[in-house]
N, C-alpha and C positions, 0 to 999 in steps of 0.2 A: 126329481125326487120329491114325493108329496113330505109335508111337513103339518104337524098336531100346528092348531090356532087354538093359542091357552086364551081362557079368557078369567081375571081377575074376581076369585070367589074363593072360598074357607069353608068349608062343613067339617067338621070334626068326626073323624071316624067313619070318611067319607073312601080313603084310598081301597080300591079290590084287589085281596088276595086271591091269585092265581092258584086254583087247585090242581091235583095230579089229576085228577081225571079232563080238565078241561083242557079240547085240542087248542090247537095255535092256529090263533084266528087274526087274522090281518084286518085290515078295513078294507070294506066292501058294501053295495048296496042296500044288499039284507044280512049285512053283518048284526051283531050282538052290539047291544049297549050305541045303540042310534046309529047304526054305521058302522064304530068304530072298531070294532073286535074285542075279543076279550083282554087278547096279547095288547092290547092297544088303553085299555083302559084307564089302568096303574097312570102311566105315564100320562098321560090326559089331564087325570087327576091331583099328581102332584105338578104337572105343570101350569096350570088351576092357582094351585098355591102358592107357586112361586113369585106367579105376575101378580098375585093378591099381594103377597110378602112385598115383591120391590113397588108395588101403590104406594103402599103406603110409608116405605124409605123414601121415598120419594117426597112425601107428605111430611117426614120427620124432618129429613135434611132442610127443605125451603124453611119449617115453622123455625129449626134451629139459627137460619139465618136470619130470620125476621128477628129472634131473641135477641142474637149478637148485634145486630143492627140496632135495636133498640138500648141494649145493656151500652152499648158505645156511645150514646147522646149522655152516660151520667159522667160528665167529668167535671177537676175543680183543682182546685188548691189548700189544701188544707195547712195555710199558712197563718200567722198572728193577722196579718191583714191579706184576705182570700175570697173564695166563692165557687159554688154549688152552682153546676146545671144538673136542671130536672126536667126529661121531654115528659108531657101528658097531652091526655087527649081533654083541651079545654070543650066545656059544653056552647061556648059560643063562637068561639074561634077555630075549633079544629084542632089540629096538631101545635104544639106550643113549644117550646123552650123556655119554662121561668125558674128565673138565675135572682141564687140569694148570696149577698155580698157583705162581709165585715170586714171591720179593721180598727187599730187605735189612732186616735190624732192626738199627738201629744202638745203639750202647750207647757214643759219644762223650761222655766229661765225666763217666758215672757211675765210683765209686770203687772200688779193686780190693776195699774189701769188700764192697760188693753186688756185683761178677760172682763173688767168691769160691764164696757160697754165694746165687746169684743164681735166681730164680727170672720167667721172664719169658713175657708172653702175647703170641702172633703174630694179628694180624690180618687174614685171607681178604680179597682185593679182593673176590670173590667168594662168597658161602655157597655150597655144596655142597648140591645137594634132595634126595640121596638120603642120603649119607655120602661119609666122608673115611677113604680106605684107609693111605693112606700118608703122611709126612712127615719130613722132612731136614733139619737145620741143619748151619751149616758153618764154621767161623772166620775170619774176615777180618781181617787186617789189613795197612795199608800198608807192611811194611816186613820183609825175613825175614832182617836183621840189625843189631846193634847195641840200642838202646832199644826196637826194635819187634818183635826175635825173638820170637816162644813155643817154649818150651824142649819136645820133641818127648815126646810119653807124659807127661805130667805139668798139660796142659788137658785137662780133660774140657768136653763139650759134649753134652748128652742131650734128647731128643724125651719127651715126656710124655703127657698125655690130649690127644687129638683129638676135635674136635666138627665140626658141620660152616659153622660158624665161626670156630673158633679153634684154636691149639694151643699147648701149653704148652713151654715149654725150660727147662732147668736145667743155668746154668754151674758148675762147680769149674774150681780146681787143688789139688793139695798144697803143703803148706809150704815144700817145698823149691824150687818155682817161682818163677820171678824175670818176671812179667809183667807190661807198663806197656799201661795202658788211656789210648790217647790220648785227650785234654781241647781238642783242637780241631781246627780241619782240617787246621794245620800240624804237629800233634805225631804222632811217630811212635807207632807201639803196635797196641794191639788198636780196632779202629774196628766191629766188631760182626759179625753173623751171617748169610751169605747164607741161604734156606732153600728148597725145593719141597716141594708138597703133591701128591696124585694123589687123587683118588675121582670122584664119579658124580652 
């Protein structure tokens, strides 16, 4: 049993109506319509269309999976201490995953001689698999008068070595400083360090 070979194409206002006066014409050598007949045409034509139509389903489903597959690489945590993945396409590396990280370190009940000259390690929710570009702390405290001011230019707060696990911080002030490091969750003062990380 011979069978139509659709081939993938769209013309709009392309199908033929079959008239009453037109005999039924099968395909044949010197048929009508290249071969094909008249009786033969319609069908030709919308199966023309059809292989055009599943082209390009075909074209939608994989791009759809390409999305999903992409939309998949954004996950995270959106916790007080968390982190963001972002895949993109880097201009020098290619395809990337860079992962942005926060969280608080609290320094609650330690004494203004260790944040003095205080030296403290942060802990990634996350390691980093490639490296860790960037990193920020930040000074927190509940209260920006009275007991819990810090007196402005006179706290330091500095970022240190980065790994792609940790990072270092190191608090000062000077002497002339008048800072109270709250000792519980009701005292006012300094209650510790927001910080964000960035790398890959």
């Amino acid at each position: 049993m011979a069978t139509l070979i659709d081939s993938p194409q769209y013309t709009s206002n392309e199908v033929y109506e079959i008239q009453a006066t037109d005999p039924v014409e099968g395909a044949a050598i010197d048929a009508s319509f290249s071969g094909l007949g008249i009786s033969n045409q319609p069908h030709q034509q919308l199966a023309n269309r059809s292989s055009f139509l599943k082209q390009r389903q075909d074209v939608n489903i994989a791009s759809i999976g390409v999305l999903q597959g992409f939309m998949a690489g954004f996950t995270g945590s959106m916790q007080p201490t968390g982190y963001l993945k972002i895949p993109f396409a880097d201009i020098g590396r290619g395809p990337v995953v860079a992962i942005v990280q926060w969280g608080f370190f609290s320094l609650m009940g330690q004494t203004q001689r260790a944040i003095k000259n205080g030296l403290w390690e942060v802990d990634f929710p996350l390691a980093f698999p490639n490296a860790a570009f960037w990193f920020q702390p930040q000074w927190v405290t509940n209260s920006l008068t009275g007991a819990g001011a810090m007196v402005g230019g006179l706290v330091v707060i500095e970022s240190g070595p980065i790994t792609k696990t940790t990072a270092q911080v190191f608090t000062d002030w000077n002497d002339a400083g008048v800072v109270h490091v709250a000792d519980s969750s009701g005292d006012l003062g300094l209650t510790g360090f927001n910080w964000i990380a960035i790398g890959f």
